[in-house]
VOGU-3710 file (C-alpha; in Angstrom, 3 decimals, decimal comma):
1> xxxxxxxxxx> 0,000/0,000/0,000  1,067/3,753/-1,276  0,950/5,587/2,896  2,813/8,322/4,719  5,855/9,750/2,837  5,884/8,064/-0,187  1,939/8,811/-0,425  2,933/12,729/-0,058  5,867/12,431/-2,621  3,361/11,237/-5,697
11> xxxxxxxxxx> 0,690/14,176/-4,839  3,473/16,241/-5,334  4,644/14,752/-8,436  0,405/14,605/-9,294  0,017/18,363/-8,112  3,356/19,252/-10,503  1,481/17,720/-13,475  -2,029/19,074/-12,893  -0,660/22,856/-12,364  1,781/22,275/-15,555
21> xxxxxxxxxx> -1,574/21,649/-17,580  -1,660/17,615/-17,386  -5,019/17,552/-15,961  -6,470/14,125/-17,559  -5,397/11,797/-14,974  -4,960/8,884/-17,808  -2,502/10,971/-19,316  -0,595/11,739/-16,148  -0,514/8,004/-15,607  0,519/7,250/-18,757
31> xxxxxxxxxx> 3,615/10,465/-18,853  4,225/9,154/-15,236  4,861/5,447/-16,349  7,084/6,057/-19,319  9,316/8,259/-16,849  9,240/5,079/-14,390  9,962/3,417/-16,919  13,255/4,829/-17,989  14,065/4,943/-14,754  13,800/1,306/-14,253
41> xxxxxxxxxx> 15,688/0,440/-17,699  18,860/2,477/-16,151  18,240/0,298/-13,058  18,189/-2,833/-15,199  20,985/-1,992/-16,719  22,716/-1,051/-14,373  22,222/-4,513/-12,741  23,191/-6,511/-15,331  26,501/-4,548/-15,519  26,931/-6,011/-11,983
51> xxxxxxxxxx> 25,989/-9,108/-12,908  28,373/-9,178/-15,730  31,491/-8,187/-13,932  30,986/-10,591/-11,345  31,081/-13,365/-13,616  33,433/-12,101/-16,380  31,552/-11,664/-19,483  30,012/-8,876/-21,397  26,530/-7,677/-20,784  23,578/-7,921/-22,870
61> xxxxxxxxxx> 23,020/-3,941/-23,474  19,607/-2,387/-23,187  21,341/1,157/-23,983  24,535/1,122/-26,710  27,659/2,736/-26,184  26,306/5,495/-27,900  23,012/5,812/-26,292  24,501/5,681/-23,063  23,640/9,958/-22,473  20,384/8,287/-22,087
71> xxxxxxxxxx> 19,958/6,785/-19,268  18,442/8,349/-15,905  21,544/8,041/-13,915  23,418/10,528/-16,777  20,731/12,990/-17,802  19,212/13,550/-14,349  22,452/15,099/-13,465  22,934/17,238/-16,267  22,035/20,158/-14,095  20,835/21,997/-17,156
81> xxxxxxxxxx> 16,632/21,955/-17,559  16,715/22,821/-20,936  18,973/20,533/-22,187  17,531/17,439/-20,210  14,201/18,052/-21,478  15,546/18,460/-25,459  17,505/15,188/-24,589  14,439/13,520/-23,337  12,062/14,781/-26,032  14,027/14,281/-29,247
91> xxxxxxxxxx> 16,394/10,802/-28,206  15,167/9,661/-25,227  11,847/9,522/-25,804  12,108/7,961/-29,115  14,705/5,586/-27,829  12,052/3,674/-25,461  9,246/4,036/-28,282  11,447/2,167/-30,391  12,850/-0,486/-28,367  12,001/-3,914/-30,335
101> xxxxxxxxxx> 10,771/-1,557/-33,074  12,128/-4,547/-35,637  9,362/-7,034/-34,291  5,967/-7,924/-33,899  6,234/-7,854/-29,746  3,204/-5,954/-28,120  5,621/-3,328/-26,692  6,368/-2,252/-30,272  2,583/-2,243/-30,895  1,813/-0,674/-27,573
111> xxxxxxxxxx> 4,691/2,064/-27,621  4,528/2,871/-31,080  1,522/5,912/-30,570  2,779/6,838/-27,415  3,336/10,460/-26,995  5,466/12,862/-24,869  3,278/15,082/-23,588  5,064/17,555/-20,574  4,867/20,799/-21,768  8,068/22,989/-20,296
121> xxxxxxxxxx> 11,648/21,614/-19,052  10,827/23,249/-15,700  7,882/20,955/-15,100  10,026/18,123/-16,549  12,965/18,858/-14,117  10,373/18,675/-11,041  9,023/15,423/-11,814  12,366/13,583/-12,352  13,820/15,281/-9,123  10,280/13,809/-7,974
131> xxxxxxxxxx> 10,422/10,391/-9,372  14,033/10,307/-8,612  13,226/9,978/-5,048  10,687/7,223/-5,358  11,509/3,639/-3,663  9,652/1,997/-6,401  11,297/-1,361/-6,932  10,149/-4,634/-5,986  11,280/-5,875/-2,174  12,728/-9,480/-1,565
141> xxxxxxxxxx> 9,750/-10,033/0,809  7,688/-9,948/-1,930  6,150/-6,718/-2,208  5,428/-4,825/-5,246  5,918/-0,735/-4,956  5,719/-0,657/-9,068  2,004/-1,947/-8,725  1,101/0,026/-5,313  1,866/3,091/-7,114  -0,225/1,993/-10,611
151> xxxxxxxxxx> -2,966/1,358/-8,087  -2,806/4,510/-5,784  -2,148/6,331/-9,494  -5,653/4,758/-10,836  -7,629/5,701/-7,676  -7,163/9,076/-8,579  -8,897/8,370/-12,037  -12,756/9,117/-11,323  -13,695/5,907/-13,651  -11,385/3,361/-11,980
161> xxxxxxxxxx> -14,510/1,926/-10,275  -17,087/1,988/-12,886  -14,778/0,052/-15,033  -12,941/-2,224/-12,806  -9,299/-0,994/-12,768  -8,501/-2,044/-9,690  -4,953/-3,377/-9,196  -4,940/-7,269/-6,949  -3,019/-7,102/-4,347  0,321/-8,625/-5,111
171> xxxxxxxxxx> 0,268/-10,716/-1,999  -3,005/-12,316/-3,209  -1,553/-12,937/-6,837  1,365/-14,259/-4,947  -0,480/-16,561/-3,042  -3,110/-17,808/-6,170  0,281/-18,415/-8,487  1,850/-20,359/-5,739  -0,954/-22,521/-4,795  -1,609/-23,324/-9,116
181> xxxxxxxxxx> 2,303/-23,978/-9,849  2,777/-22,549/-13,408  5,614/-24,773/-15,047  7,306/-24,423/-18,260  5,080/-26,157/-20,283  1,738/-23,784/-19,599  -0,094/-21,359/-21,401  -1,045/-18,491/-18,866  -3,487/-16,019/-19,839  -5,298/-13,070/-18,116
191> xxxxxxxxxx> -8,381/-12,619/-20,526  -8,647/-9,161/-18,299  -4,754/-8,434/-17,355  -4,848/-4,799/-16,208  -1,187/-3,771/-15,198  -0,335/-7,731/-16,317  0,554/-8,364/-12,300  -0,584/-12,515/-12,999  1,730/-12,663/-15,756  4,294/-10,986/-14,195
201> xxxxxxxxxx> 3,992/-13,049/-10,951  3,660/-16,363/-13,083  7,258/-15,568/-15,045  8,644/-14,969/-11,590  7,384/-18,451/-10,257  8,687/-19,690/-13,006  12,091/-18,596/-13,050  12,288/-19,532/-9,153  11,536/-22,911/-9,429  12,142/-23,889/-13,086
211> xxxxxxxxxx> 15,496/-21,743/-13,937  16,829/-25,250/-16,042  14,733/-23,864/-18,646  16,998/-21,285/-19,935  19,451/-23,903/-20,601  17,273/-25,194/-23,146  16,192/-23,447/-26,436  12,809/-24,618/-27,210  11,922/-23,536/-23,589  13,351/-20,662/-23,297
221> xxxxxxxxxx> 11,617/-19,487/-26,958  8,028/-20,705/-25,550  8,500/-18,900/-22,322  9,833/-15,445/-24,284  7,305/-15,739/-27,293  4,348/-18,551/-26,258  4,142/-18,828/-22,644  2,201/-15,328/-21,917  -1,199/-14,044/-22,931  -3,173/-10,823/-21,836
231> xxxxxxxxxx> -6,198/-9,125/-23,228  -7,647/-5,333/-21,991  -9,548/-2,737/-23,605  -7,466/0,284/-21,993  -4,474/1,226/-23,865  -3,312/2,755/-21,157  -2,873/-0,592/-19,055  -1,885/-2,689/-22,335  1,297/-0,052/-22,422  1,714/-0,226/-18,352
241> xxxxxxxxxx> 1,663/-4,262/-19,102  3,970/-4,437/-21,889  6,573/-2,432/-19,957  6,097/-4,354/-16,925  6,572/-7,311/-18,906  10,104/-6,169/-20,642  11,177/-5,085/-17,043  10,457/-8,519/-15,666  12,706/-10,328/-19,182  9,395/-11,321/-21,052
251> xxxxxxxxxx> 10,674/-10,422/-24,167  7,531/-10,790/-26,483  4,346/-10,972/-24,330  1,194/-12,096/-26,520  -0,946/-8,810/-25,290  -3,527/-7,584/-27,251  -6,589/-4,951/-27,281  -9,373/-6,782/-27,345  -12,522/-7,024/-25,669  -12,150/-10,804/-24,030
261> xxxxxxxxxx> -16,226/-11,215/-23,999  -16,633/-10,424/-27,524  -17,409/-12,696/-30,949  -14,302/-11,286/-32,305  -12,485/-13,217/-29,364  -12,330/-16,770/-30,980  -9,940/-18,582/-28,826  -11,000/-22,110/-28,258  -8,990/-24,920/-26,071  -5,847/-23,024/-26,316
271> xxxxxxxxxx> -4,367/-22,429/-22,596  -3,305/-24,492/-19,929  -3,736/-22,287/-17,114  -6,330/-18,934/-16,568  -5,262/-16,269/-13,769  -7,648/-13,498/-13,347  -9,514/-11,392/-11,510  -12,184/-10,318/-13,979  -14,349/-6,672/-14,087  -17,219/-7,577/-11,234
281> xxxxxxxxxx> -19,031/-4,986/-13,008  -18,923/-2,220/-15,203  -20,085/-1,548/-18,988  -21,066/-4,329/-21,456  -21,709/-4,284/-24,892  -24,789/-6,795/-24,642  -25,020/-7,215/-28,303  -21,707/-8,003/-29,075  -20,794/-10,566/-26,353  -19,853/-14,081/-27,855
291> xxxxxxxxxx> -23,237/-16,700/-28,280  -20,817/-19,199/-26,944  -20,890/-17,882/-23,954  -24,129/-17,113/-23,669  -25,279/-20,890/-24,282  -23,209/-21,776/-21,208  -24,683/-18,869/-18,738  -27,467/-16,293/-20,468  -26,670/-12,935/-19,067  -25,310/-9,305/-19,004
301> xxxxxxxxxx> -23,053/-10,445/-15,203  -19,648/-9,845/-16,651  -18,691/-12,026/-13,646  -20,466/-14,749/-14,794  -19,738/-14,578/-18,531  -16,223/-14,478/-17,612  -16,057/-18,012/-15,781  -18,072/-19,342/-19,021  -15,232/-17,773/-20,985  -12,122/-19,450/-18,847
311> xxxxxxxxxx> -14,104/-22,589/-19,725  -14,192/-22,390/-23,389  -10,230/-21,103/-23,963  -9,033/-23,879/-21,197  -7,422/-27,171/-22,684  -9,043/-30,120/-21,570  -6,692/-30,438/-18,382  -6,237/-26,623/-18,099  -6,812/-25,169/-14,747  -7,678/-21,597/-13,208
321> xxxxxxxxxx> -7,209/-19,785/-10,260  -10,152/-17,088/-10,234  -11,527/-14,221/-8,035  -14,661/-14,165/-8,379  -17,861/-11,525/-6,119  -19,317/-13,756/-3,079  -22,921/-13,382/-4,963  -21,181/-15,900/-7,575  -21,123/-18,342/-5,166  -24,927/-17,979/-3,821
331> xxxxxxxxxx> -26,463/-16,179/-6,219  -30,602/-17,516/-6,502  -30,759/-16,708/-10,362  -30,987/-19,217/-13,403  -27,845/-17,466/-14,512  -25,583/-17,623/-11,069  -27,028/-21,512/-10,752  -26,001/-22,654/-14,696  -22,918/-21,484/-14,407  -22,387/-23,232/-10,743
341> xxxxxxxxxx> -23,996/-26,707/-12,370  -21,400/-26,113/-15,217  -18,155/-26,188/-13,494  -19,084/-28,820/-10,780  -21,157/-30,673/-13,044  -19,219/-30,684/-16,424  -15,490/-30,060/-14,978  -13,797/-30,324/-11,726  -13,993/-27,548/-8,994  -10,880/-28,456/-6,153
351> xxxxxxxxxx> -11,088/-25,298/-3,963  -13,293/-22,151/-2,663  -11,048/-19,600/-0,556  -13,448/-17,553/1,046  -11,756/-14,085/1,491  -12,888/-11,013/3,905  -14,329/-8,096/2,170  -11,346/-5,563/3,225  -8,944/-7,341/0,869  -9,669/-5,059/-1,719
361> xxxxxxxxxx> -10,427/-1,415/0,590  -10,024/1,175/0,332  -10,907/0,752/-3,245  -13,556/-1,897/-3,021  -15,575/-3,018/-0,068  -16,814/-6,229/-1,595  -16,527/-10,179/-0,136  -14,665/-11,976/-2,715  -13,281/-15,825/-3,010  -10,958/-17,404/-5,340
371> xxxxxxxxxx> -12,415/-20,332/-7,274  -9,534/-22,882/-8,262  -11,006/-25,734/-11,307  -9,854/-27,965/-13,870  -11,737/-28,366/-17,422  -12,314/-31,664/-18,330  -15,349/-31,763/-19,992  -16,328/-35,135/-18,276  -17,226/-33,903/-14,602  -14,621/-35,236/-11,866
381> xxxxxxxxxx> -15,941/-32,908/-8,825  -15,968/-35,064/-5,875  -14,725/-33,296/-2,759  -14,030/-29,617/-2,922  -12,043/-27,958/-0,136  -13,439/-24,268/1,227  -10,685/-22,085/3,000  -12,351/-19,200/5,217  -9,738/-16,732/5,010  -9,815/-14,410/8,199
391> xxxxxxxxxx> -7,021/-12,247/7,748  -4,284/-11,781/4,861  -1,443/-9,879/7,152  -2,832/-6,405/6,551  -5,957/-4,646/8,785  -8,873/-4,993/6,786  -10,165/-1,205/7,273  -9,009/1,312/4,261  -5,648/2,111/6,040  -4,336/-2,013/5,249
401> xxxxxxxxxx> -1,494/-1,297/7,482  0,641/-4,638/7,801  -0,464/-6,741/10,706  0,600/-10,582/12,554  -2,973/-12,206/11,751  -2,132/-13,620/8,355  -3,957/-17,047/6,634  -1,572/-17,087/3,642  0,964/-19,507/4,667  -1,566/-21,577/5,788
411> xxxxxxxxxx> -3,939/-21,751/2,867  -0,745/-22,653/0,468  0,697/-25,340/2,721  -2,763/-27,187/3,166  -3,274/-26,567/-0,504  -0,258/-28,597/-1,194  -1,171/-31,013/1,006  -4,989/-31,835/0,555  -5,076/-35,643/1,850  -4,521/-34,350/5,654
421> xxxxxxxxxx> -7,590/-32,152/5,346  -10,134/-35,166/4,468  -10,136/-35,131/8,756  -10,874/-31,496/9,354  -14,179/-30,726/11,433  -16,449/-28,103/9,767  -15,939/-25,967/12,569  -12,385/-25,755/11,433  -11,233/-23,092/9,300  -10,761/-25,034/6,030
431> xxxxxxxxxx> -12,867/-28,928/5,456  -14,010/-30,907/2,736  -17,582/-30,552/1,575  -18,998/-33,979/-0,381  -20,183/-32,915/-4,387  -23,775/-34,470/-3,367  -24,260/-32,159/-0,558  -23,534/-29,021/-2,701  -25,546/-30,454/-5,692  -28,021/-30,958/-2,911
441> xxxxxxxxxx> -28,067/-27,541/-1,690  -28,834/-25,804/-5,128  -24,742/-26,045/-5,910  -24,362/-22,756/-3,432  -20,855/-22,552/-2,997  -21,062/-20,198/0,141  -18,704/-21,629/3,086  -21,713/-19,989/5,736  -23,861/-22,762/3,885  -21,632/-25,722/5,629
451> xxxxxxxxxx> -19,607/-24,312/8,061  -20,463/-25,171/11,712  -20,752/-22,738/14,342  -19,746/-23,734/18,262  -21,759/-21,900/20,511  -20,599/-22,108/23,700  -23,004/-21,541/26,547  -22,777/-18,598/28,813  -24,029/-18,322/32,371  -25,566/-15,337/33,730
461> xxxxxxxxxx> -26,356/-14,573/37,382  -29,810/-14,836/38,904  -32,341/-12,079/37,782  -32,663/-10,559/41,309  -28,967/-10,710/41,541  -28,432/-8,155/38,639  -31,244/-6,352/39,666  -29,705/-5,632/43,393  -26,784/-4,676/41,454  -28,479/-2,131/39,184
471> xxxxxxxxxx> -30,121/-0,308/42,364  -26,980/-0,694/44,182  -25,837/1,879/40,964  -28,492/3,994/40,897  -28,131/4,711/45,054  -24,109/5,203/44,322  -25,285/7,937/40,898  -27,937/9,933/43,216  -25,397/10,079/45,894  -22,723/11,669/43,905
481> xxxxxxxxxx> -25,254/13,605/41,807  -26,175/15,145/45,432  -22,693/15,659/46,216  -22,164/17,938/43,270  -25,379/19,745/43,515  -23,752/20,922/46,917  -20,515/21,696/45,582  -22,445/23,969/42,872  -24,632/25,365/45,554  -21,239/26,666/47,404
//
C-alpha cells in the first residue's frame, strides 16, 4: 500500500502535473509510467553490468555505447533543464518508443503511438527530481511498490470503479500463483490483465523454481514468445503491461486490445492455465458478447460470462485460479445456478477460498473468493475444499497497514497437502464438503452454507442478583449527583 511519505511524494509529483496543464489523470498516468519506466531500464541496466562483472563476461546492453547519455543516472544530473528536457524529447523519448521496433512484440505495438506530452523543461525537471526519489522497486519479501503506485495512481482516475481498474493485491496474486504452480510447459493467460501483475507473478514463479529452462532453447523461446497471454480494452494498461513485462525479461508478451467477452475473441482450447480477476461490473456491450458464452450462462453479469469464458479457452486439463464476487457463489438466479452446475457438473472444482471483504479497501468493499477448477469436460468434482480466510497480514479497514494475523501460509501449505484435510471438522477453518451435498443444496458454494458454528453456553447470574446490582448503581449515581449539587450550591 502507497501511505505516509511516499503517499505525499506522488501528490506532489500529481500536483506538478495538474498545475503544468496535465489535468487528464490517464494521461498523467501514462507520462508518469514512461518516466518510471526509464528509470527502471537504467536500473536494469545497471544490474546486469553487476551481474556481468561478477562473472566475467560482457553484458547484454539495453542502452549502446552510444546511447549511453540516455539513461536516468546521466541525464538527471545534467544540471541543465533545458537541455535534459531536449535530450528527453528528441532521443530519449524515441529511444524507449522504439525499443524492439524490428518485431511484432506488443511493446512495439503498444509504444509505437505513445506520446510525450510535458509541456516545459521546468515541469520536466520537477518530476524527475520527484520520481528520482521514489523507492519503487520490488522488495525481496515480496512486495510490489511498481504496482502500489499503478494502483494509488488509478484511484485518482474518477472511472477506476465503474470500469474495474482495480490493481490485486500482489500478496493475493502471490499466493493464487503459488498454490496453481505454473511450469514451463503452460499457457497463462489473463483474458482481463490490467497492469499484467498474474503474468508478471507467473514468469517470476517460473524462473524460481524452473530456472533449467533457460538452458534449453525450445523452452526458453516458448516462455519469451508462447508462454504469456493478456487481453484489456485500456491502452493505457496494455502499455503499463507491456513495460512491466520487458522489465520482468518477457521479451515478447502475446498482449492484445481486445474485448475478451466479444465474438471477435475466438480462442477455443488453447491455454493451460487462466489467472484473473475479472471486471465484477462495469459496462457491457450486450449485443456483441460471444453466443458461446451465452449458451453456457445467459446474461449481461460480466462475472459470470467471464467463468463461461475461462471454460471455453481452457485445454481439456487446463486449470484456473479465479476471483470471483461472493454473490457468484450464492447467487438464486438461473444465470448464477447454470454457471455453478457447469463447473461442478461438467469439470472439476478443487477449492473455494473464502476471502474477507477488506482485501480489496479502500478501493472496493466487496466479499470476494478465489475459485480454483480444472476443465475436463467429463465432470470429476468429488470433494471440494473451502478455506475461510480471516485475515491476509494487513488490517482490513481502508488504512491495510501490515499486521501478525495472516492465513496465507496456511492456505498454500494445506493446498499442497490436501489428503490431511479429508479429517478437518467443519468448525475448522478449512474442510471438505462432499459434491452431493452441494448439488443438494442448489450447488451454493457459500462456506456460511456448511460451516459449523460452536456456541458455547454462557451463564448469567440470577435475575434478582443483577437487579440488586443495578439499584446498588443507581443509590451510588444519586449520591454523587447530590454531592455535586452541593458543591455547585457553594
Amino acid at each position: 500500500m502507497i501511505t505516509g511519505e511516499l503517499k505525499n511524494k506522488i501528490d506532489r509529483i500529481w500536483e506538478t502535473f495538474w498545475t503544468g496543464g496535465i489535468t487528464n489523470p490517464l494521461d498523467v498516468i501514462e507520462q508518469f509510467t514512461y518516466l518510471i519506466f526509464i528509470k527502471q531500464l537504467d536500473e536494469v541496466e545497471t544490474q546486469r553490468e553487476a551481474d556481468a562483472a561478477i562473472l566475467g563476461f560482457e553484458p547484454d546492453r539495453i542502452f549502446p555505447d552510444e546511447c549511453q547519455e540516455y539513461r536516468w543516472s546521466k541525464f538527471k544530473n545534467l544540471g541543465d533543464a533545458a537541455k535534459m528536457y531536449e535530450l528527453i524529447q528528441t532521443k530519449v523519448f524515441p529511444f524507449i518508443k522504439n525499443l524492439h521496433s524490428d518485431s511484432e512484440s506488443a511493446y512495439a505495438r503498444y509504444m509505437g503511438d505513445a506520446i510525450f506530452k510535458i509541456p516545459t523543461a521546468a515541469m520536466l525537471s520537477k518530476i524527475v527530481d520527484g520520481i528520482d526519489a521514489l523507492e519503487i522497486n520490488e522488495s525481496a519479501e515480496g512486495g510490489d511498490s511498481k504496482g502500489d503506485l499503478y494502483e494509488y495512481l488509478l484511484s485518482k482516475v474518477a472511472t477506476a470503479g465503474t470500469n474495474g481498474q482495480f490493481r490485486t493485491p500482489r500478496h493475493i496474486i502471490d499466493m493464487m500463483v503459488k498454490m496453481v504452480k505454473p511450469n514451463p510447459a503452460d499457457k497463462i493467460i489473463d483474458p482481463a490483465m490490467g497492469s499484467a501483475g498474474f503474468l508478471c507473478e507467473s514468469q517470476n514463479y517460473i524462473r524460481k523454481n524452473h530456472a533449467d529452462l533457460f538452458m534449453d532453447d525450445t523452452k526458453r523461446e516458448h516462455f519469451n514468445n508462447d508462454m504469456f497471454y493478456g487481453n484489456d480494452m485500456d491502452t493505457t494498461m496494455l502499455r503499463i503491461g507491456a513495460m512491466n513485462m520487458m522489465l520482468h525479461g518477457v521479451e515478447n508478451p502475446n498482449i492484445s486490445y481486445r474485448d475478451s467477452l466479444s465474438e471477435k475473441n475466438t480462442d477455443v482450447d488453447k491455454y493451460s492455465l487462466v489467472l484473473a480477476n475479472p471486471p465484477f461490473k462495469g459496462s457491457l456491450d450486450a449485443e456483441a458478447v460471444s453466443a458461446d458464452l451465452l449458451k453456457i450462462t445467459k446474461t449481461k453479469k460480466t462475472e459470470l460470462l467471464f467463468l463461461a469464458l475461462f471454460i471455453r479457452i481452457l485445454q481439456k486439463g487446463g486449470r484456473a485460479a479465479v476471483i470471483v464476487p461472493d454473490g457468484v457463489l450464492f447467487g438464486s438466479s438461473k444465470a448464477h445456478k447454470q454457471i455453478r452446475k457447469e463447473i461442478i457438473d461438467n469439470h472439476k472444482l478443487q477449492a473455494v477460498v473464502s476471502m474477507p471483504s477488506g482485501v480489496f479497501k479502500p478501493y472496493a468493499g466487496v466479499s470476494t473468493a478465489i475459485l480454483f477448477f480444472t476443465k475436463t469436460g467429463a465432470g470429476g468434482t468429488d470433494n471440494v475444499w473451502f478455506y475461510d480466510m480471516k485475515a491476509d497480514g494487513y488490517s482490513l479497514d481502508d488504512k491495510r497497514q501490515p499486521v501478525e494475523d495472516n492465513d496465507i501460509p496456511d492456505i498454500i501449505a494445506r493446498f499442497e497437502n490436501l489428503e490431511a484435510e479429508k479429517d478437518r471438522k467443519r468448525t475448522e477453518q478449512s474442510f471438505f464438503v462432499p459434491v452431493q451435498e452441494i448439488i443438494d443444496n442448489g450447488y451454493d458454494l457459500s462456506i456460511n452454507k456448511y460451516k459449523e458454528v460452536v456456541y458455547e453456553k454462557v451463564e448469567y447470574e440470577p435475575t434478582d442478583v443483577i437487579l440488586g446490582k443495578i439499584n446498588a448503581l443507581e443509590t451510588e449515581i444519586q449520591s454523587e449527583l447530590k454531592e455535586l449539587q452541593k458543591l455547585l450550591a457553594d
